[in-house]
C-alpha atoms as an extended CHARMM CRD file, in Angstrom:
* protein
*
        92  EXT
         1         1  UNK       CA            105.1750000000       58.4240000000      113.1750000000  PROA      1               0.0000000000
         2         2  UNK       CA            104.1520000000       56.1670000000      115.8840000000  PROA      2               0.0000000000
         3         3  UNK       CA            100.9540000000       55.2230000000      117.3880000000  PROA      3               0.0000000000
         4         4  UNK       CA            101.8200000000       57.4620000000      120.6050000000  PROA      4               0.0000000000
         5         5  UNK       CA            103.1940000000       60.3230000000      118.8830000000  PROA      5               0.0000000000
         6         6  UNK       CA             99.3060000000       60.3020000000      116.6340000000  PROA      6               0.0000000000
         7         7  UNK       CA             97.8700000000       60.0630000000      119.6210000000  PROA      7               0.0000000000
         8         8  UNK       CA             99.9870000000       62.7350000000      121.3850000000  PROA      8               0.0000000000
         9         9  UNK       CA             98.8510000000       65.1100000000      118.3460000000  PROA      9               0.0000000000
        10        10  UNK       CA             95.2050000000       64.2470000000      117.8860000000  PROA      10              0.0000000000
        11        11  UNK       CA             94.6720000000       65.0640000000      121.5230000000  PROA      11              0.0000000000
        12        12  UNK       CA             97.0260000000       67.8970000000      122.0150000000  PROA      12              0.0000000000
        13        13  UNK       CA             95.3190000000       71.6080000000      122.6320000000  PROA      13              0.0000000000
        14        14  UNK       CA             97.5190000000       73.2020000000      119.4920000000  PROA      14              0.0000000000
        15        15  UNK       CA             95.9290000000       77.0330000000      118.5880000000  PROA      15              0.0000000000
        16        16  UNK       CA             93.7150000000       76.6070000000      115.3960000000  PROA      16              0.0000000000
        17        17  UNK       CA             93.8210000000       79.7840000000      113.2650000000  PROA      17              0.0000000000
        18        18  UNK       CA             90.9430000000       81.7680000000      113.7020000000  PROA      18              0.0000000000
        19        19  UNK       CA             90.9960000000       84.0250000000      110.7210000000  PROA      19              0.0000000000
        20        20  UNK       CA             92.8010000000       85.4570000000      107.7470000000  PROA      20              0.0000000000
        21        21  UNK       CA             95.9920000000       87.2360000000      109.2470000000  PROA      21              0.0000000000
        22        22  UNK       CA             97.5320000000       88.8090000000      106.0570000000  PROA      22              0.0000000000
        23        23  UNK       CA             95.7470000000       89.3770000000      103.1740000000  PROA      23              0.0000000000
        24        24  UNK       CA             95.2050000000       86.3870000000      100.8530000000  PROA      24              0.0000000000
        25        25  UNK       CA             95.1870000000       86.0280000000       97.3530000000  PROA      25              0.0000000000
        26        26  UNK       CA             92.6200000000       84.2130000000       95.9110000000  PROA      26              0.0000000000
        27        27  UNK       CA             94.6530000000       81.5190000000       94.1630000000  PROA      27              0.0000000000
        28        28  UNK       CA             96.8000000000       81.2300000000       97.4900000000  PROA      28              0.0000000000
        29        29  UNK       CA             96.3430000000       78.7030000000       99.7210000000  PROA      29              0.0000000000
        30        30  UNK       CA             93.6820000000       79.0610000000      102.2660000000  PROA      30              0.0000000000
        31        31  UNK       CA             94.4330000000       80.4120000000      105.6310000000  PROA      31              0.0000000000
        32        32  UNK       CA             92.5440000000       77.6560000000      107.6450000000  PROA      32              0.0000000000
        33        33  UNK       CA             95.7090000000       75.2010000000      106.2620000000  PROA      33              0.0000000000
        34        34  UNK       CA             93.1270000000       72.8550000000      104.2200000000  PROA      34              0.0000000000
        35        35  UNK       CA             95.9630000000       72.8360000000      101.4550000000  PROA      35              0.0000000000
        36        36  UNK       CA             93.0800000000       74.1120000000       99.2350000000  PROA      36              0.0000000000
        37        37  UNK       CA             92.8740000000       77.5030000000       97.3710000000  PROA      37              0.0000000000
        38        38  UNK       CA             91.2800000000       80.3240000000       98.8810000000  PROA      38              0.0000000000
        39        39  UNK       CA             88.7390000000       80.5660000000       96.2220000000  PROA      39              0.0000000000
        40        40  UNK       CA             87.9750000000       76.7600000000       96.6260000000  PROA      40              0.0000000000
        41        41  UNK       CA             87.6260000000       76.8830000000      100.5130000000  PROA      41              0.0000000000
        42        42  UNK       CA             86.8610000000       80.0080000000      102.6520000000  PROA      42              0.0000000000
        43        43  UNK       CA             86.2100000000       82.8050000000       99.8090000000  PROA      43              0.0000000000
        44        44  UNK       CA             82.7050000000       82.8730000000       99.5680000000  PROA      44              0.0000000000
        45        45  UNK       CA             82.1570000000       82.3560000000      103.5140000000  PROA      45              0.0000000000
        46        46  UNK       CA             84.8190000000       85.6730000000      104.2480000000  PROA      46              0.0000000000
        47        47  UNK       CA             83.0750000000       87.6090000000      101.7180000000  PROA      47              0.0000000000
        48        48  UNK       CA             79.6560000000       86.7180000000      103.1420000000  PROA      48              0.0000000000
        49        49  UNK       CA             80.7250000000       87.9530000000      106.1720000000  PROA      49              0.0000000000
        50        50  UNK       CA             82.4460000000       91.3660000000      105.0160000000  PROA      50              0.0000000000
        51        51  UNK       CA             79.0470000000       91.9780000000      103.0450000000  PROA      51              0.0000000000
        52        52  UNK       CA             77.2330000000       91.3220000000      106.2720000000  PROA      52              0.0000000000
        53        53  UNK       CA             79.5790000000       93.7840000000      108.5440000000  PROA      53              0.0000000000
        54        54  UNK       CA             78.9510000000       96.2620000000      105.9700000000  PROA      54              0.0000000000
        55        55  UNK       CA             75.2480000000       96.1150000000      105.8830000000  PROA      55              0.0000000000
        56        56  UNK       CA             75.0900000000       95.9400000000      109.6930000000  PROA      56              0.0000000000
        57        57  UNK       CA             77.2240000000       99.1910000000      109.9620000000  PROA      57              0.0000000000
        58        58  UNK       CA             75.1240000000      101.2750000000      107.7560000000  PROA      58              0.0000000000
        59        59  UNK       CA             71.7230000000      100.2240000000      109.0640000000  PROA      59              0.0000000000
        60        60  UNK       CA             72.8550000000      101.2230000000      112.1040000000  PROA      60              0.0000000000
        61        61  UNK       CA             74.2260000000      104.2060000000      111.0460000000  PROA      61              0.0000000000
        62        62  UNK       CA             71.2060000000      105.0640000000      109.6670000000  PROA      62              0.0000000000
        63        63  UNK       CA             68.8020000000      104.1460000000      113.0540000000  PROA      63              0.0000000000
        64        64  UNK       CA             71.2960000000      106.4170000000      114.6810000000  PROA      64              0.0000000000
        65        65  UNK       CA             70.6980000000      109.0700000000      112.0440000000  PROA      65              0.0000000000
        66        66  UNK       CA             66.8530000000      108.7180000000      112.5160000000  PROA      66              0.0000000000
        67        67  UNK       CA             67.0340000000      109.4050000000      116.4150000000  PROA      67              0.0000000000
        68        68  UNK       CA             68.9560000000      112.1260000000      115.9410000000  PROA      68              0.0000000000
        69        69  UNK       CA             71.9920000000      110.9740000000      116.5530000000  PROA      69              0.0000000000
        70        70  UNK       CA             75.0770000000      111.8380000000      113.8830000000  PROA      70              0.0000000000
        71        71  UNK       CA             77.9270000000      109.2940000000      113.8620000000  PROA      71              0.0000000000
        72        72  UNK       CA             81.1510000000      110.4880000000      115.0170000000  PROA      72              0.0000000000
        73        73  UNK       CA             79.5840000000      113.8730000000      115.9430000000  PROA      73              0.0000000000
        74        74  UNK       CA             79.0320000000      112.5860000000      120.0230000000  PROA      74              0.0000000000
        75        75  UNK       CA             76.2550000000      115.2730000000      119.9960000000  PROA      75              0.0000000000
        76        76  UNK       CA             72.6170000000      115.2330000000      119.0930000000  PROA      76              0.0000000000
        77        77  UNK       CA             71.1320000000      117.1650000000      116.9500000000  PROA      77              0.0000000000
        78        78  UNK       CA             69.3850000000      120.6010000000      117.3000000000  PROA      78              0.0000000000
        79        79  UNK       CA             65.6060000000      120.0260000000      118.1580000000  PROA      79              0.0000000000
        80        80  UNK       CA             63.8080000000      121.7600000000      115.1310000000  PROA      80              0.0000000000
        81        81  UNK       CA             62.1010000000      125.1000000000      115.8790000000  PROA      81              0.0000000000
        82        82  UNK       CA             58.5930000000      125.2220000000      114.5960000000  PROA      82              0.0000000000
        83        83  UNK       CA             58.2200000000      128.7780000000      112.2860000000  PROA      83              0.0000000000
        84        84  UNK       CA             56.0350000000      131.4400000000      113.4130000000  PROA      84              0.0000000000
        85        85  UNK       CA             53.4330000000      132.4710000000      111.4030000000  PROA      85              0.0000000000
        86        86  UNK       CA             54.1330000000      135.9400000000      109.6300000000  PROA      86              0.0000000000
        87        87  UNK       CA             51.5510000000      138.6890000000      110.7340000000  PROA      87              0.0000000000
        88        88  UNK       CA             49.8920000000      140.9230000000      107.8220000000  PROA      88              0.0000000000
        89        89  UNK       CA             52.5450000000      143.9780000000      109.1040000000  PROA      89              0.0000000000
        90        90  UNK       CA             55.6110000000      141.9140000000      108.6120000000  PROA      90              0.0000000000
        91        91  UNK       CA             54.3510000000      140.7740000000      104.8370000000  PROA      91              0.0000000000
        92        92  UNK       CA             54.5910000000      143.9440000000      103.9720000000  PROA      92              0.0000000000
């Protein structure tokens, strides 16, 4: 390769990969093109951020539950009606 041709390719604006595409094994080789495992290079980092997503989802999930709000439902719920008392009559 000559000096040019390095230079050509060091400066060049060629796509990086951004993520995992396909699934990957964990004794493949990693998706970032390192030439080291999975396990040895991004592992820990993906699952870090999977964990995270998770987390983030069901804390929200449950904020939205608090205010009243049911995932996936669109509506809100019913305001709760307060119970009248019973008069002696009713009792019986």
């Amino acid at each position: 390769m000559s000096l040019a041709s390095w230079f050509r390719n060091l400066f060049s604006s060629s796509p990086r990969p951004q993520g995992p595409q396909a699934p990957v094994g964990r004794n493949d080789l990693c998706w970032c093109g390192s030439g080291k495992k999975y396990k040895k290079c991004h592992l820990k980092k993906d699952e870090l951020k999977r964990v995270e997503a998770a987390y983030s989802a069901q804390l929200t999930a449950r904020n939205r539950m608090g205010d009243g709000i049911v995932p996936g439902s669109g509506k809100k719920k019913p305001a709760r009606q307060p119970e009248a008392a019973q008069t002696p009559a009713e009792r019986g």
